[in-house]
DRENPA-3360 file (N, C-alpha, C; in nm, 2 decimals, always signed):
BEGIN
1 = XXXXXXXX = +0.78/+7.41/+6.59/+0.77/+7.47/+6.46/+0.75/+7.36/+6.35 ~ +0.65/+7.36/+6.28/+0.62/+7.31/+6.15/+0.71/+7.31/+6.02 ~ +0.78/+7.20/+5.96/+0.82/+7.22/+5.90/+0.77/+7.23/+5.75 ~ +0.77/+7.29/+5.62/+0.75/+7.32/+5.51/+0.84/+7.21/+5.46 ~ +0.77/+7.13/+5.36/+0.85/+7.08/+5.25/+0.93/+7.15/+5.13 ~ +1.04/+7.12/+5.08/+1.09/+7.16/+4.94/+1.14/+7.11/+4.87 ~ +1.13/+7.14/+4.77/+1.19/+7.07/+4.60/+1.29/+7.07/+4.59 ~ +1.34/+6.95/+4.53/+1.52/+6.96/+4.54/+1.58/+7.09/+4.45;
9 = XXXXXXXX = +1.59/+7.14/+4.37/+1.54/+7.27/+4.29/+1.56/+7.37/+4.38 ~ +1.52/+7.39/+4.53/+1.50/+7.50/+4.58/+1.66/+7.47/+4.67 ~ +1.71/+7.35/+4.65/+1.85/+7.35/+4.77/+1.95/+7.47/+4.74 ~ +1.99/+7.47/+4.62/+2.08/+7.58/+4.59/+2.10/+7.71/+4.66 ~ +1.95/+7.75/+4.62/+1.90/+7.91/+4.70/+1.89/+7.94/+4.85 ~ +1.87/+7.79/+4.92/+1.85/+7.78/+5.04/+1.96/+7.74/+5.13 ~ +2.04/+7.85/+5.09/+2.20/+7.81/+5.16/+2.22/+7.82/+5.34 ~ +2.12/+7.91/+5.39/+2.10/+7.97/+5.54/+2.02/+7.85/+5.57;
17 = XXXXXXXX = +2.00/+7.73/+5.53/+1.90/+7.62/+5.60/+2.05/+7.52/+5.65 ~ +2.04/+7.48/+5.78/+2.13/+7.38/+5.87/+2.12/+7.24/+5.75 ~ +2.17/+7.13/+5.80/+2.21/+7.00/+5.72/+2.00/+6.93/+5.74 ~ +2.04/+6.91/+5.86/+1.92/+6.90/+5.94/+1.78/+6.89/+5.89 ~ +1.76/+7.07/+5.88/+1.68/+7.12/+5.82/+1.63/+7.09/+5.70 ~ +1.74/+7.13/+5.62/+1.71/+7.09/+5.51/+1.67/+6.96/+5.44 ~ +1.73/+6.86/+5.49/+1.70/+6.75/+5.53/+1.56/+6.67/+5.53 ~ +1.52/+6.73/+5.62/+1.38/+6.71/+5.67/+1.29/+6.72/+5.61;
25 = XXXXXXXX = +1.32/+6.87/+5.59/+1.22/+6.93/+5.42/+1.18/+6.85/+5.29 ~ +1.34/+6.82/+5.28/+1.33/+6.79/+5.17/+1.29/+6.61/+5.17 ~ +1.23/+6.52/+5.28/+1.22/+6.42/+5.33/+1.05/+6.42/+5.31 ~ +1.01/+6.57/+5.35/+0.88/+6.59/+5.41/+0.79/+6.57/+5.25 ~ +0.87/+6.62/+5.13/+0.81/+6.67/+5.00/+0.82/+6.49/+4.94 ~ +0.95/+6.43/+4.94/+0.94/+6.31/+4.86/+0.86/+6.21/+4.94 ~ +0.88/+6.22/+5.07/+0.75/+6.11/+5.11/+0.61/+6.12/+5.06 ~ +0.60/+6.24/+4.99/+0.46/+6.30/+4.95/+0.47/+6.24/+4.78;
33 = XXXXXXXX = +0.56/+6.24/+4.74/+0.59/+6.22/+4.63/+0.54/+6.01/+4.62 ~ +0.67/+5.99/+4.71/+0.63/+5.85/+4.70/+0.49/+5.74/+4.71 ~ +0.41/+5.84/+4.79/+0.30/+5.86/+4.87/+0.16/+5.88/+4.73 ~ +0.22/+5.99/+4.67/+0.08/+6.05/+4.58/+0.17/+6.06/+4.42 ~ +0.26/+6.06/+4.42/+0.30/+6.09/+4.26/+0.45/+6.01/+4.25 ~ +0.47/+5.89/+4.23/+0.59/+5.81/+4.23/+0.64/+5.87/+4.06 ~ +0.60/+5.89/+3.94/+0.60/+5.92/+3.81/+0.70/+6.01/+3.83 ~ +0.67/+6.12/+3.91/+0.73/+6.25/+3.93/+0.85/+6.24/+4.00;
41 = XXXXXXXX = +0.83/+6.17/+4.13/+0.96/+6.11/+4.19/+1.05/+6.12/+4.08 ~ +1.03/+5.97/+4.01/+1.16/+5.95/+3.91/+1.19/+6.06/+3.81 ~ +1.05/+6.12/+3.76/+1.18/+6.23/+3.69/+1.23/+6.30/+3.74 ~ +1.18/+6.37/+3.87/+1.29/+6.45/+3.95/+1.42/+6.39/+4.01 ~ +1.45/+6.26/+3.98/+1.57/+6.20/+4.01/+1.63/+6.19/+3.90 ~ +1.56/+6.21/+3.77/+1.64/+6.17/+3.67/+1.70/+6.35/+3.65 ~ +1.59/+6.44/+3.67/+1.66/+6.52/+3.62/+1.73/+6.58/+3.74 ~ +1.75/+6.53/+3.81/+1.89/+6.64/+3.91/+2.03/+6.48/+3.90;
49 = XXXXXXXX = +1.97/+6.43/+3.85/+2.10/+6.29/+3.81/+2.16/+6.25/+3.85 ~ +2.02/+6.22/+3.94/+2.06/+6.10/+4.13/+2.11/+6.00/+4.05 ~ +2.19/+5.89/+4.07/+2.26/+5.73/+4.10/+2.09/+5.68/+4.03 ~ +2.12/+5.61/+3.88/+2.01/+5.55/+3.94/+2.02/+5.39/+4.05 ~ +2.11/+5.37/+4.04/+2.17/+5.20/+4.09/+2.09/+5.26/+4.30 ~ +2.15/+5.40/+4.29/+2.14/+5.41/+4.45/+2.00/+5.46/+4.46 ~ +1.94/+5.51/+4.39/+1.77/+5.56/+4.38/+1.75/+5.40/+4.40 ~ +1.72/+5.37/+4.33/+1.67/+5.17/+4.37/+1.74/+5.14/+4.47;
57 = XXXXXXXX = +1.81/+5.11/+4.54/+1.83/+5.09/+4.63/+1.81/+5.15/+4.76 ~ +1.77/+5.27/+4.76/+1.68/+5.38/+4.89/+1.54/+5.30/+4.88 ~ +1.49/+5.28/+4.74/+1.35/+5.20/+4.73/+1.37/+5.12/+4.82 ~ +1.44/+5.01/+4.81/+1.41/+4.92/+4.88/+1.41/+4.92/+5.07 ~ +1.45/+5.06/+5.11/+1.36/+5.01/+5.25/+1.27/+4.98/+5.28 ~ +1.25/+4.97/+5.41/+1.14/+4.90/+5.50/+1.04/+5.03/+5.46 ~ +1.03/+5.13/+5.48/+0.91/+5.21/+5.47/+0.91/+5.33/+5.42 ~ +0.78/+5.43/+5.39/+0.83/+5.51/+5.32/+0.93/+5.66/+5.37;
65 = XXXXXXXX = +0.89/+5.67/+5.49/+0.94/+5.72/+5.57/+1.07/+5.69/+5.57 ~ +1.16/+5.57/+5.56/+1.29/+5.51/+5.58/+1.33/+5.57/+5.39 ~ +1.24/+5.54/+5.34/+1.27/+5.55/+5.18/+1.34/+5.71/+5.15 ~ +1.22/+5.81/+5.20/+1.24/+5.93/+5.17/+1.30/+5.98/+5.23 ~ +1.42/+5.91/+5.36/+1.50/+6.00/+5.42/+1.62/+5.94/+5.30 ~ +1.66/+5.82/+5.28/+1.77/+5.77/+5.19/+1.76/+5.85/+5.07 ~ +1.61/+5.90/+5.03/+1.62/+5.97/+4.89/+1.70/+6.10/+4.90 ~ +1.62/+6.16/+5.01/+1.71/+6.30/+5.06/+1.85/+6.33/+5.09;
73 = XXXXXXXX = +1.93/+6.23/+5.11/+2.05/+6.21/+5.14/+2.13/+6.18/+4.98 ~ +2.06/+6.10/+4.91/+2.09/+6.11/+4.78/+2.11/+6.25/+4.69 ~ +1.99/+6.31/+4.68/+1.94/+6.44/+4.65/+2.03/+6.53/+4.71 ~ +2.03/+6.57/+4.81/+2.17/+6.64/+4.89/+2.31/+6.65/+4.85 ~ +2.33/+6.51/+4.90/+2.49/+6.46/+4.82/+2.49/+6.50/+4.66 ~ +2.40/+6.48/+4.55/+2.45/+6.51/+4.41/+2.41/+6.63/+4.41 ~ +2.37/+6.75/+4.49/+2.35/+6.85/+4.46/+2.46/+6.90/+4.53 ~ +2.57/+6.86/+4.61/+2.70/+6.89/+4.67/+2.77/+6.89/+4.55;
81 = XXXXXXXX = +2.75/+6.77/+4.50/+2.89/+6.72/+4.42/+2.85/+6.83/+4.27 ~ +2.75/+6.89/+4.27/+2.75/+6.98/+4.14/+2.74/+7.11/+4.19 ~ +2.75/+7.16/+4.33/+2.81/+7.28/+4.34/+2.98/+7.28/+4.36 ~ +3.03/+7.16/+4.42/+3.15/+7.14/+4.39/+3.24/+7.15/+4.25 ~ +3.19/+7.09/+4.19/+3.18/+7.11/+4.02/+3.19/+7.22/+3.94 ~ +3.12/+7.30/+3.99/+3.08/+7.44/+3.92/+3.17/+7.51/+3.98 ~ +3.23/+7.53/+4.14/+3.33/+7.59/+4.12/+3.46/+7.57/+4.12 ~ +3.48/+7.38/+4.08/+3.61/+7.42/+4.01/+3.63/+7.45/+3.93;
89 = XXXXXXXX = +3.48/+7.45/+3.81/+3.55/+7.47/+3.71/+3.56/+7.64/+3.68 ~ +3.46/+7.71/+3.75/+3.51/+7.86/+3.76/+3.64/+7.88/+3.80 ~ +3.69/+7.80/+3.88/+3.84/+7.88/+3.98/+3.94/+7.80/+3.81 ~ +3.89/+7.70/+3.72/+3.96/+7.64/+3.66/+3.98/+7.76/+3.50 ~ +3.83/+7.81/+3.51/+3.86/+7.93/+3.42/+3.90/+8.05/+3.43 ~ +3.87/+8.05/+3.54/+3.96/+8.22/+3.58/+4.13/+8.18/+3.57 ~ +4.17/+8.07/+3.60/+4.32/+8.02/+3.60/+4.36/+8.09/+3.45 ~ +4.24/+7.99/+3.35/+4.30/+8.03/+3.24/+4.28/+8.17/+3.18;
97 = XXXX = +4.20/+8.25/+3.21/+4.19/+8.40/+3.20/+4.33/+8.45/+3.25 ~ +4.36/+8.44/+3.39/+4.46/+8.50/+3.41/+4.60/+8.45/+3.32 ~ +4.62/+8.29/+3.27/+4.73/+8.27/+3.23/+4.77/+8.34/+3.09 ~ +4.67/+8.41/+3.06/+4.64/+8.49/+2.89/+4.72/+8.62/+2.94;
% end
């Protein structure tokens, strides 16, 4: 099976995709990025509000292929850490609903 690339943008919605999977995808789209549109890269790192210290530092592998699996892993992880986020701070406002 062929995999389809995706936009970090689409991780959210694509909750039924394995670690893997998604992974890959999203490996398949930035190597394409690094490849034909680096400009775009960066703002889509700026705007999902990857590391930039660790964005430079994925740059610096050996290849692009090595690059766009480190970006993906980046991309993944801060898109964890802001679904994490969102719901504590839901469970943190419902606390306070109920304490009223």
């Amino acid at each position: 099976m062929e995999l389809s690339p995706i936009e970090p943008g689409e991780i959210a919605r694509l909750n039924n995709l394995s670690y893997n999977e998604l992974h890959s995808r999203l490996k398949l789209f930035l190597r394409d990025l690094l490849e034909h549109d680096f400009e775009r890269l960066c703002a889509l790192m700026y705007r999902h509000d990857v590391s930039e210290i660790r964005f430079h530092e994925a740059l610096q592998r050996k290849t692009d292929d090595e690059r766009a699996a480190e970006i993906a892993t980046l991309v993944i992880e801060r898109e964890k850490q802001k679904i994490a986020t969102r719901t504590a701070y839901a469970k943190s406002k419902q606390q306070q609903i109920g304490d009223k």
